[in-house]
MIRODREN-390150 format. One record per residue (C-alpha): x, y, z; residue in one letter. Coordinates in steps of 0.1 Angstrom, whole numbers, plus 5000, padded with zeros to 4 digits. Layout:
XYZA
...
END
This chain:
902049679640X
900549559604X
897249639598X
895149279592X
895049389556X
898549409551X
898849099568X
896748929544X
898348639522X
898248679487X
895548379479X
896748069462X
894948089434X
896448389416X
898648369387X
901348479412X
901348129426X
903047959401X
905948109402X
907047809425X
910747899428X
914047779448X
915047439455X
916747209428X
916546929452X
915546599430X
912746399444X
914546049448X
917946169465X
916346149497X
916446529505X
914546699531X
911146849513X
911147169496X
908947369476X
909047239437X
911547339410X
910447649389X
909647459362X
905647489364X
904647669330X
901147609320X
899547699291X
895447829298X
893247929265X
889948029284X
887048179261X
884448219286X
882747929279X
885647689281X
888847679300X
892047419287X
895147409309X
898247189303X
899847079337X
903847179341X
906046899334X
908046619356X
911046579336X
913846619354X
911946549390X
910646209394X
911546089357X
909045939337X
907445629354X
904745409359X
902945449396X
900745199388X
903544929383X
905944789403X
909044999404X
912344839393X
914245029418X
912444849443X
912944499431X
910244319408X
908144219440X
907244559451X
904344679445X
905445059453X
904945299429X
907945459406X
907645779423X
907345649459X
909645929481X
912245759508X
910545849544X
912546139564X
912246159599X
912546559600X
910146839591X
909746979563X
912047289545X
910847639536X
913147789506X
916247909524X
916147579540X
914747659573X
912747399595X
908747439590X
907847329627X
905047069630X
905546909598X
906546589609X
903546389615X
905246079627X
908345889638X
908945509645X
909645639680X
906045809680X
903245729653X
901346029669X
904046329665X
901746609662X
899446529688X
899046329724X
896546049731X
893146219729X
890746239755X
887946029747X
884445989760X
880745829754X
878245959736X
874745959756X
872945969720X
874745899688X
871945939666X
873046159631X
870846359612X
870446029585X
868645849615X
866646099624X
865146209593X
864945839586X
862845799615X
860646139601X
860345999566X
859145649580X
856445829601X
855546029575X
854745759553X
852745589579X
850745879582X
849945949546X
850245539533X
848245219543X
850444999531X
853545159548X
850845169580X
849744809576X
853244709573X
854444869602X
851244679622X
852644349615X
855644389636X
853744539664X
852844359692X
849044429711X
850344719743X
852944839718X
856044789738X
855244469752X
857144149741X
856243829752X
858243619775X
860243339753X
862743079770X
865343169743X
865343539759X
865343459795X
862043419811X
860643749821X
858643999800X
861144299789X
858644579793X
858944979788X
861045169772X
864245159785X
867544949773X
865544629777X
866144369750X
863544339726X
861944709728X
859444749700X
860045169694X
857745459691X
854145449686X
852345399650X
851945789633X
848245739627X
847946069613X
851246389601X
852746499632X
853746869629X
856346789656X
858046559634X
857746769607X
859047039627X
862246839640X
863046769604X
863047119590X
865147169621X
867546949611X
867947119577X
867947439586X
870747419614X
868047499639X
869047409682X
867747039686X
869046809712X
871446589690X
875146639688X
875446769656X
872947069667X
873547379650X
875447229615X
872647219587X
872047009561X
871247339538X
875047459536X
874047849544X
875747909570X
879247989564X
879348339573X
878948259607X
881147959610X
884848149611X
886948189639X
890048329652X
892748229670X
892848339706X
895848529711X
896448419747X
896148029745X
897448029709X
894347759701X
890747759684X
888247479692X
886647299661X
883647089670X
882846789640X
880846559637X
881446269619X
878646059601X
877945789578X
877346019545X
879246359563X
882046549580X
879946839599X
881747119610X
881047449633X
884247599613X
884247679577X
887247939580X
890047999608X
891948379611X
895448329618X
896148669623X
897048649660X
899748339658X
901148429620X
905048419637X
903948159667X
903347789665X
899547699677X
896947409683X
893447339668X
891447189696X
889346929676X
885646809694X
884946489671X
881946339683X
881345999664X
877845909654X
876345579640X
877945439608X
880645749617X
883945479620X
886945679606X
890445729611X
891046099617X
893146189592X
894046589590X
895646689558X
897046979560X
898847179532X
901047449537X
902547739517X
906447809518X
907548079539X
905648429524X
908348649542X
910848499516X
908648539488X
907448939489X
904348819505X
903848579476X
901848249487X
903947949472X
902947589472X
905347369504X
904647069520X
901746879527X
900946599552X
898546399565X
898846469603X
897446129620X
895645819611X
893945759646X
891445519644X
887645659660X
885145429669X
880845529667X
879445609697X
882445809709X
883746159715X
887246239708X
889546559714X
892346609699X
895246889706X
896546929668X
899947139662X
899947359638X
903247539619X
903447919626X
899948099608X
901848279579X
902547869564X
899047759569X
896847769538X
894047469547X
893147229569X
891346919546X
888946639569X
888346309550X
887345999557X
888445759534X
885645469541X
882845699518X
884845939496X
884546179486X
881246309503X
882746259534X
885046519537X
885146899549X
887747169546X
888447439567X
890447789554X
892348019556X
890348369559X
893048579551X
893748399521X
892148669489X
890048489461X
889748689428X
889749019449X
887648899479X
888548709509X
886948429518X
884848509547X
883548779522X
882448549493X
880148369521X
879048689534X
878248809504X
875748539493X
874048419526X
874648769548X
876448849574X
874448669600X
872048429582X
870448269612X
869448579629X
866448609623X
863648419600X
864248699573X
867548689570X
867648289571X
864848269544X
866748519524X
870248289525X
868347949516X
866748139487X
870348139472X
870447729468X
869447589442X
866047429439X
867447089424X
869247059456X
868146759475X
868046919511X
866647219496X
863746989478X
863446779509X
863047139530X
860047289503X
858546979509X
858546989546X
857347339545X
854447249527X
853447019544X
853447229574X
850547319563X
848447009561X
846646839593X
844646559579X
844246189580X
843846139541X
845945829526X
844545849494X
847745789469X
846746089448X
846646329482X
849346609481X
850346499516X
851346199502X
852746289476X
855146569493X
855846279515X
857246129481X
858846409469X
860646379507X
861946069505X
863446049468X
865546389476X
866746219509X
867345909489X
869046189465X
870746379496X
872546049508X
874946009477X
876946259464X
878446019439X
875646029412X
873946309405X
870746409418X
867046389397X
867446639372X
870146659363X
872146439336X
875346359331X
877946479300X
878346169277X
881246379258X
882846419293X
884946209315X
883346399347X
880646589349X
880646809383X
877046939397X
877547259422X
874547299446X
873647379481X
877147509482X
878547169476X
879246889448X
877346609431X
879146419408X
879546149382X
882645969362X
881145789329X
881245459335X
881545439372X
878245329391X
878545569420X
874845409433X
877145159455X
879245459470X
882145369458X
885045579455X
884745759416X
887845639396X
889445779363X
891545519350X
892145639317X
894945809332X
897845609343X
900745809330X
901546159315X
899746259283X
895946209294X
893346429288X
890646519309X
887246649299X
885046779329X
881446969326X
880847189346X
876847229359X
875647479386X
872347489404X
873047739431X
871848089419X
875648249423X
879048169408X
881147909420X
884747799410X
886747519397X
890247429408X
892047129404X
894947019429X
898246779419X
898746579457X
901946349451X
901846289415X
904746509403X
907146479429X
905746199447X
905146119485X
906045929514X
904545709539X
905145789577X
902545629593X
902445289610X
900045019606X
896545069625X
894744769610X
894844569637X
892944899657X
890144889629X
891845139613X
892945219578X
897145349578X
899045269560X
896245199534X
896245529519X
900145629515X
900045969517X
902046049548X
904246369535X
904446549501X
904646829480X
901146979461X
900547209433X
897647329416X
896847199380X
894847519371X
896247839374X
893148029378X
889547949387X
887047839361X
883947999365X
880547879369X
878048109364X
874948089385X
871647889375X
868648079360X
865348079384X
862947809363X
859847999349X
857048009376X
859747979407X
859247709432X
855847539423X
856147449390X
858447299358X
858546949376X
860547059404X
858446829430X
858146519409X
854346399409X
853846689433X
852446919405X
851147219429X
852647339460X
850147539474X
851047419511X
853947689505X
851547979503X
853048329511X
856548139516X
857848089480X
856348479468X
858448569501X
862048409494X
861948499452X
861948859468X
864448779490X
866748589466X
866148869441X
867049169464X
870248969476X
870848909437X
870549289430X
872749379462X
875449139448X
875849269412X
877349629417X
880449409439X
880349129413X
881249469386X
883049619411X
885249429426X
885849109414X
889149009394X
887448789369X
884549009363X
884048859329X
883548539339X
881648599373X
879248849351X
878748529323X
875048419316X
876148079301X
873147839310X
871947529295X
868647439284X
867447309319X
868547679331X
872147589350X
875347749348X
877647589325X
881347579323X
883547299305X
887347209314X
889947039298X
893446969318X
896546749301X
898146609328X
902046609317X
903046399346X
902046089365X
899446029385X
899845939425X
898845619426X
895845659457X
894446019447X
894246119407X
893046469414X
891446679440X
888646919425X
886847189450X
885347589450X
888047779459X
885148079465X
882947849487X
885747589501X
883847359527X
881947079514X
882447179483X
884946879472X
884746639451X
887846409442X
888646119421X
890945839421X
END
């Protein structure tokens, strides 16, 4: 019996990787899919400070094209792309040409291949953490604001629930507070209501409430407690998401396939659907080819979107989801195309090894091993987010208010002001397409990527992410481009850049069938099936952000907010903690760590973050619906953020 270390998979992100070897199958004859030709060489020059890759070549695979035009194979009508693969009703290939089970994701016989009809049920609240700090922030105002107050008044009616009979409702008083057409809401906050307060910081700390998404904060600190193993018996793991309008929640960050590595298994998906949530559930999931005939080695194979099933809001769904044997599975991505790319999670492999660590142990090494356990240990693991995160500056405020009880709606009063301070971060907190207050974008660069709260904030000059529209680099169209991306971190430890080819070098195909008419969205985003490959051969580094001068209450951190003294003993207590966790972390950082140069690099910028800048020629063509995927390959999750 192998020990679970020797069963470990040899991560993807080593140089190992691209040694992408058998197959000469070419992509337009049709073939079954394979892993990639050899031909991958990139050249890296990384100086610390800087890292410049140049992408392997297509030449010789899907010829040089234009995805973007219609392809004259396919008559001058089409509007398919040059590198468009034929569809093949069969699964996918490992290297010696052996079937990868549960690769197909669909036939014209059956659209759903991978998994029956799921069992679907009504929510009895469908209310998402937007919503409910909504409601908080509204309150709030009310309490500390006259005009919000007054305003609020005018649309009351005298008994506060009570609305008057009208002939063009019916002619009976609708009264109380159930169902009833015409019910007013909750009563006017006439002064701050440490319950809503309270049900807030809940929210963003992950804390039991009595919502769905119970348990999943908004502060992204819990990751070490968020992996699970396959059960050996049923050969299955339950993954309960919720989807909303800004978010993919998730009780899973990371899955062990140790127990089904040679068996075929399920993920037992609980989506539960809240307002503004309307998606198609769309798996992607991305496999390696088969280790046993690569010395261990993990290989880029086949990936494949595994459904397009339309969900509605208002709606629990379960889904039984097959899944190839363990020792194929790399990752598991969850997006939902309508708001991209915030809404999106990724679930991973735990036995995958990052720069010496695996990835349950990068989590545990920055938030503990049990984060929520106790108020220590949960102070200590939210210490390690940046300040210029807006959940983290939406939670100081909260805190400090805490400590307020009075009626005061004077515009200069701190309450109000923290009330403020709460809304522009949730304002912030809402869009991960522009970047948060603070912090400004790269004019010398096409991207500029902000890590905090163990995710991504980004930006594309020239692209007004305020309307949440999908970011989009059209500079590049065919091989040759260059692209220049900055690299900021807020978080006080490292994180990672990787950048992932999905389709554009050999291509993909589409296997899904129309779901329009259902409200959904296949075939509008042609995945189906393809091959991927990674674009950077090893992480770039981001080095951790610098603690501003005078901690938590002061260089402009709160806006108009200039003291904080509602957070009393609580910011003294978590600069301890984040230092003593910083201390712990620096003998492994020296220790054990692969890229101990980079992890171990000071580079900050004036405003005190981590700094990193990347440069990738792209020496094939683009896929025509998804340019590049970007994501922390240390701190995988939410951590995403694509362009197209």
């Amino acid at each position: 019996m192998r020990t679970k270390l020797e069963r470990r998979m040899t991560a993807a992100l080593l140089p190992a990787l691209l040694l992408a070897g058998a197959g000469t199958v070419s992509a337009q004859d049709g073939a079954p899919f394979q892993p990639l030709p050899a031909d991958r060489t990139m050249d890296v020059i990384n100086d610390g400070t800087k890292s410049v890759y140049k992408t392997g070549s297509a030449e010789g695979l899907s010829g040089a094209g234009h995805p973007f035009a219609p392809s004259e194979t396919m008559g001058a009508d089409s509007t398919n792309p040059s590198n468009l693969l034929p569809t093949i009703y069969g699964n996918a290939l490992d290297s010696a040409g052996n079937e990868i089970p549960n690769t197909l994701p669909s036939t014209a016989e059956n659209p759903y291949n991978l998994h029956p009809d799921p069992v679907v049920s009504v929510l009895s609240d469908d209310r998402g953490p937007e919503e409910d700090l909504a409601r908080v922030i509204k309150r709030l105002k009310e309490a500390t604001d006259w005009r919000e107050l007054w305003a609020t008044l005018q649309t009351r009616f005298r008994g506060g629930l009570r609305v008057p009979a009208d002939p063009r409702r019916g002619d009976r008083e609708v009264i109380g507070r159930g169902n009833g057409a015409g019910q007013i809401g909750e009563r006017v906050a006439v002064r701050v209501d440490q319950d809503d307060v309270q049900f807030a910081i809940d929210i963003l700390e992950g804390n039991e409430i009595d919502r769905v998404y119970s348990g999943m904060p908004l502060l992204n600190y819990k990751g070490p407690e968020q992996m699970k193993v396959v059960d050996p018996e049923t050969k299955s793991v339950t993954v309960h998401q919720v989807w909303t309008r800004n978010a993919v929640m998730s009780d899973t960050f990371g899955i062990d396939p140790s127990n089904v590595l040679d068996e075929e298994w399920t993920i037992h998906y609980v989506i539960d659907v809240v307002a503004r949530g309307h998606e198609d559930f769309a798996p992607f999931v991305m496999y390696f080819d088969d280790p046993n005939l690569r010395n261990g080695t993990a290989v880029p194979s086949v990936a494949l979107d595994g459904t397009f099933f339309p969900m509605n809001e208002g709606k629990r769904y379960e889904f039984e989801y097959k899944m190839a044997p363990g020792r194929f599975w790399n990752l598991t991505y969850h997006w939902g195309w309508r708001v991209h790319p915030q809404r999106i999670q990724a679930i991973e492999n735990t036995l995958k090894v990052a720069a010496g660590k695996t990835l349950d142990q990068w989590e545990i090494d920055v938030f503990g091993a049990a984060p929520s356990s106790s108020e220590e240990a949960k102070l200590a693991a939210i210490s390690m987010i940046g300040d210029l995160a807006p959940a983290k500056r939406m939670w100081l405020a909260l805190k400090a208010l805490k400590e307020y009880n009075f009626n005061g709606r004077d515009a200069n009063s701190t309450a109000r002001l923290l009330v403020d301070e709460i809304e522009a971060a949730f304002f912030d907190w809402k869009n991960r397409n522009v970047l948060p207050r603070g912090v400004h974008d790269d004019p010398d660069s096409h991207v500029t990527l902000f890590y905090v709260n163990n995710t991504i904030y980004g930006s594309v000059n020239g692209h007004d992410g305020s309307t949440h529209a999908q970011p989009r680099w059209d500079e590049w169209v065919t091989r040759g481009s260059t692209l220049k991306v900055k690299l900021l971190n807020g978080d006080y430890f490292p994180h990672a850049y990787m950048n992932i080819d999905f389709g554009g070098l050999r291509g993909w195909e589409n296997t899904f069938h129309n779901t329009l008419p259902l409200n959904g969205q296949g075939p509008w985003f042609t995945f189906g099936r393809t091959n991927w490959m990674p674009n950077t051969i090893n992480p770039a580094v981001v080095p951790p952000a610098e603690l501003p001068e005078g901690g938590y209450t002061q260089n402009g951190i709160f806006g108009s907010a200039a003291t904080m003294e509602g957070l009393g003993d609580l910011a003294t207590t978590m600069e301890e903690a984040r230092e003593m966790t910083q201390g712990e972390k620096a003998t492994l950082i020296q220790q054990e760590l692969l890229l101990a140069s980079q992890l171990s690099s000071s580079n900050t910028n004036a405003d005190g973050l981590g700094e990193h800048d990347v440069e990738i020629e792209y020496r094939y063509d683009p896929a025509q619906r998804l340019r590049f995927y970007q994501f922390d390959p240390f701190h995988h999750g939410v951590a995403i953020w694509s362009v197209h």
